[in-house]
C-alpha beads as a LAMMPS data file, in Angstrom:
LAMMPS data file: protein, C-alpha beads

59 atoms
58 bonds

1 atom types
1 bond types

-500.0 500.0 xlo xhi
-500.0 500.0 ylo yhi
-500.0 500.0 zlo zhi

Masses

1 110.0

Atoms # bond

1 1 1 91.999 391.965 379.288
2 1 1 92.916 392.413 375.464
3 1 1 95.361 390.358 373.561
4 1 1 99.024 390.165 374.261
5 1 1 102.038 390.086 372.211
6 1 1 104.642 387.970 374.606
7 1 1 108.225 387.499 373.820
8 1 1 110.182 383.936 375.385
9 1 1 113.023 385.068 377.564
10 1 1 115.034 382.069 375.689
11 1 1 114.176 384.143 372.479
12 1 1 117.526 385.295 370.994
13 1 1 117.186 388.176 369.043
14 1 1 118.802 388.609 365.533
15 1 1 119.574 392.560 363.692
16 1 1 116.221 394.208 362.329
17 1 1 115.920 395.233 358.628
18 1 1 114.433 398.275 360.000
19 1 1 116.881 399.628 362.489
20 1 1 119.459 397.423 362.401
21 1 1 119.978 396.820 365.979
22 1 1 120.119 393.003 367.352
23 1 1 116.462 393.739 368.811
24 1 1 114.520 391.370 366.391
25 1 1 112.713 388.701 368.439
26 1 1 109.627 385.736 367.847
27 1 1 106.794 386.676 369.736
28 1 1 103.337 384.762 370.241
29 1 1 100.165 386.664 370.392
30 1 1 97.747 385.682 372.778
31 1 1 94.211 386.101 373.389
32 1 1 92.407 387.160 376.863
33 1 1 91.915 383.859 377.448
34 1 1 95.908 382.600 377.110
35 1 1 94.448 380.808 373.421
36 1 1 97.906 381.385 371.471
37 1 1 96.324 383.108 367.994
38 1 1 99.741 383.252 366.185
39 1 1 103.562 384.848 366.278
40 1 1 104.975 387.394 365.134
41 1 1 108.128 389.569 364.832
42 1 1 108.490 392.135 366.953
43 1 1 111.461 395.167 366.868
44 1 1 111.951 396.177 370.848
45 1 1 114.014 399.093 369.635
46 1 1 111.480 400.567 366.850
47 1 1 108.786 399.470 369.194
48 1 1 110.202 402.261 371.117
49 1 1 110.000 404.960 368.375
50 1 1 107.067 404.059 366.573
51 1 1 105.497 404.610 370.399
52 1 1 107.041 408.193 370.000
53 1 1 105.792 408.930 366.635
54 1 1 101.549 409.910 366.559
55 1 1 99.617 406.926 364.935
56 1 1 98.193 407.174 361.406
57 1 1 94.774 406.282 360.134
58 1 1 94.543 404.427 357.163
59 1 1 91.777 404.534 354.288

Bonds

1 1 1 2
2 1 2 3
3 1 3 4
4 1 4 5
5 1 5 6
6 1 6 7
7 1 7 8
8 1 8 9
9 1 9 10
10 1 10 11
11 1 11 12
12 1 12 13
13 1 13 14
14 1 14 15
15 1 15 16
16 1 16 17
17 1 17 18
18 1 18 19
19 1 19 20
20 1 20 21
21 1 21 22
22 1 22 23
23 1 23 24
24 1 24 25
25 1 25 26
26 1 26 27
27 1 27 28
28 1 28 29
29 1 29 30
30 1 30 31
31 1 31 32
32 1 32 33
33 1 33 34
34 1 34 35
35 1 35 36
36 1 36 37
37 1 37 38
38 1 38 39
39 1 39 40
40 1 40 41
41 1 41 42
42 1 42 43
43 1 43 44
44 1 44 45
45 1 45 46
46 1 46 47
47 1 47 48
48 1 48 49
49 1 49 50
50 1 50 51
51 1 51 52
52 1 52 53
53 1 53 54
54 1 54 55
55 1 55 56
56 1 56 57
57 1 57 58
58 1 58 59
């Protein structure tokens, strides 16, 4: 199973820079093995549309 990027269900979100909706929210990442590795912000709404949008490479 790969890592996971999990998001409380206490978490309350707060307005994104990026889209501006209240969809900001603290999210651990955790490994295969449930190990938390860190957290994170993650955007539920531009989560959405960067899933939309084809992925770039970079050099």
């Amino acid at each position: 199973m790969p890592n996971r990027v999990m998001i409380s269900r206490d978490s309350k979100p707060i307005p994104c820079e990026e889209c501006g909706l209240p969809s900001l929210h603290v999210a651990r990442l955790v490994s295969a093995n449930g190990a938390l590795l860190g957290q994170t912000m993650v955007c539920t709404a531009c989560r959405r549309h960067r899933s939309d949008t084809p992925a770039v490479a970079l050099p």
